[in-house]
C-alpha positions in Angstrom: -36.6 5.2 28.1 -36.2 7.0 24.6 -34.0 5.9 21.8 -31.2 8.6 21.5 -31.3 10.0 17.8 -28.3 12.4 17.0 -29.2 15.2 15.1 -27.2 16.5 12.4 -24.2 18.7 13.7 -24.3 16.5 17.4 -21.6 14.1 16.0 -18.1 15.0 15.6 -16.2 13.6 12.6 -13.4 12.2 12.8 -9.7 11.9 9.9 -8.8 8.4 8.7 -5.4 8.1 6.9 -5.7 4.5 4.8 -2.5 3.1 2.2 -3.5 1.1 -0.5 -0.7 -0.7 -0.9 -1.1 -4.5 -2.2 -4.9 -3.8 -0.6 -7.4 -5.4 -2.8 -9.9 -2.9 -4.6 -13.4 -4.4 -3.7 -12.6 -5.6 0.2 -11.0 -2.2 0.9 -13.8 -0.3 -0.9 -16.0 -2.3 1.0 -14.7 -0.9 4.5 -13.9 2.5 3.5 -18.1 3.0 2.6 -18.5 1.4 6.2 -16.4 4.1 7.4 -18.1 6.7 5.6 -21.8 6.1 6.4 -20.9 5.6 10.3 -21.7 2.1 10.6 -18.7 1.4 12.8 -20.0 3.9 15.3 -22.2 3.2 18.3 -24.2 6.1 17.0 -25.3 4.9 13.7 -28.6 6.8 12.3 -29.7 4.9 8.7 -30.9 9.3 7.9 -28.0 11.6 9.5 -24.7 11.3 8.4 -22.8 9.8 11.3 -19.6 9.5 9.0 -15.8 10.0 9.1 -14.1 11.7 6.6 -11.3 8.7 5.0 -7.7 10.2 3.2 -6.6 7.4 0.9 -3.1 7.4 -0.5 -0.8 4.9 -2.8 -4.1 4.8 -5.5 -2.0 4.0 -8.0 -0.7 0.7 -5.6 -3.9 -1.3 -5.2 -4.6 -4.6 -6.8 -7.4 -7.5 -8.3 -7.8 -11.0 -7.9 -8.2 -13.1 -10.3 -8.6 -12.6 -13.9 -10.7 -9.3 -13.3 -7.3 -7.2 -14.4 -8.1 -8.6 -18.1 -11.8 -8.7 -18.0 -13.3 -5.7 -15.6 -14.3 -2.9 -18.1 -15.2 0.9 -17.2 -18.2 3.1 -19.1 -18.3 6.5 -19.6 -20.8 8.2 -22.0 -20.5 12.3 -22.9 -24.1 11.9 -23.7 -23.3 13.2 -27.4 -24.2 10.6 -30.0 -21.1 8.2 -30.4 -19.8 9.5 -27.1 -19.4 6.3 -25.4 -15.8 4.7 -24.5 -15.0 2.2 -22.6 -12.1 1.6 -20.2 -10.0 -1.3 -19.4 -8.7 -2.2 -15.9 -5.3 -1.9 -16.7 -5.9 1.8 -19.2 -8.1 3.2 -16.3 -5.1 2.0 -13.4 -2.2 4.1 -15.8 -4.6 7.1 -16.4 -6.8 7.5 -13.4 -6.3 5.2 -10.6 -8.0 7.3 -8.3 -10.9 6.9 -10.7 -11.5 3.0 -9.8 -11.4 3.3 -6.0 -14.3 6.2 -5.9 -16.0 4.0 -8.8 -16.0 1.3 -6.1 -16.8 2.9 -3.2 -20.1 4.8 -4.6 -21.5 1.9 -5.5 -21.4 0.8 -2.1 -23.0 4.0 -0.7 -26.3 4.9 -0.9 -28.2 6.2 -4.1 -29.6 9.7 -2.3 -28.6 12.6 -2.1 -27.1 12.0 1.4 -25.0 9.4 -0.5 -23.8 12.0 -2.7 -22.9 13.6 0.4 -21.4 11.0 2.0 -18.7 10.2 -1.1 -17.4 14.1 -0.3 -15.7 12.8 2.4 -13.9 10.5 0.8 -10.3 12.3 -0.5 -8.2 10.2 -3.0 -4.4 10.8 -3.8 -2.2 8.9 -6.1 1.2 9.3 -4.3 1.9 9.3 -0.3 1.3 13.5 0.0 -1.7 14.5 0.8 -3.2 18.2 1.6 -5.0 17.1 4.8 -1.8 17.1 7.6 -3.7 20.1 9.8 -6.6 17.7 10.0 -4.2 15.2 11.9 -5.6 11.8 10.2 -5.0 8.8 12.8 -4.0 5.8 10.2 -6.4 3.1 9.6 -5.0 -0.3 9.0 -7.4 -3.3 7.7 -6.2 -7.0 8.1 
């Protein structure tokens, strides 16, 4: 008996509809990268991407524990001198909240280039419309 491989092409992705609403950042994150590398499938291969693609919506909706609203700081650097600025929780939620979810979720994925791939699949919206209705996304609900 051989170990079946599938070979890149062979596996059929599937549309994932998720709400953020009241979802907490990190333990949603964390399922959404499971999603997205394949690792709830049967088919799981650590170098094809066996991944679904996930539509999140209600960005702007999602939540912290704890005191990491006051504390949790973001870093961006335009790699001119003087160019770094750093974001609060609460500035980066008002301006993009769209931002701190794919912030999450790529640090969850893989550093490769397949991981770069990966995080493609991944389409964020702040409000409830989205531009992905001819896919027909099935809605993916977390406990």
């Amino acid at each position: 008996m051989s170990t079946y491989m599938p070979k890149p092409g062979e596996i059929k992705a599937n549309w994932h509809i998720v709400d953020a609403t009241d979802q907490v950042l990190g333990r949603l994150a964390s399922k959404i990268s499971l999603i997205l590398q394949g690792k709830h499938k049967p088919a799981y291969t650590p170098h094809v991407d066996t991944g679904d693609f996930v539509i999140l919506i209600n960005a702007e909706k999602i939540r912290v524990t704890g005191k990491k609203a006051d504390v949790l700081e973001y870093d961006t650097y335009s790699r001119y001198p003087g160019g770094r600025r750093v974001y609060t929780y609460k500035t980066m939620k008002e301006l993009h909240p769209e931002k701190l979810v794919e912030l999450a979720v790529r640090r969850m994925l893989p550093k490769s280039r397949m991981g770069h791939n990966i995080l493609g699949k991944l389409k964020i919206y702040k409000g409830d419309k989205h531009e992905h209705s001819a896919q027909q996304p099935t809605p993916l609900k977390f406990a």
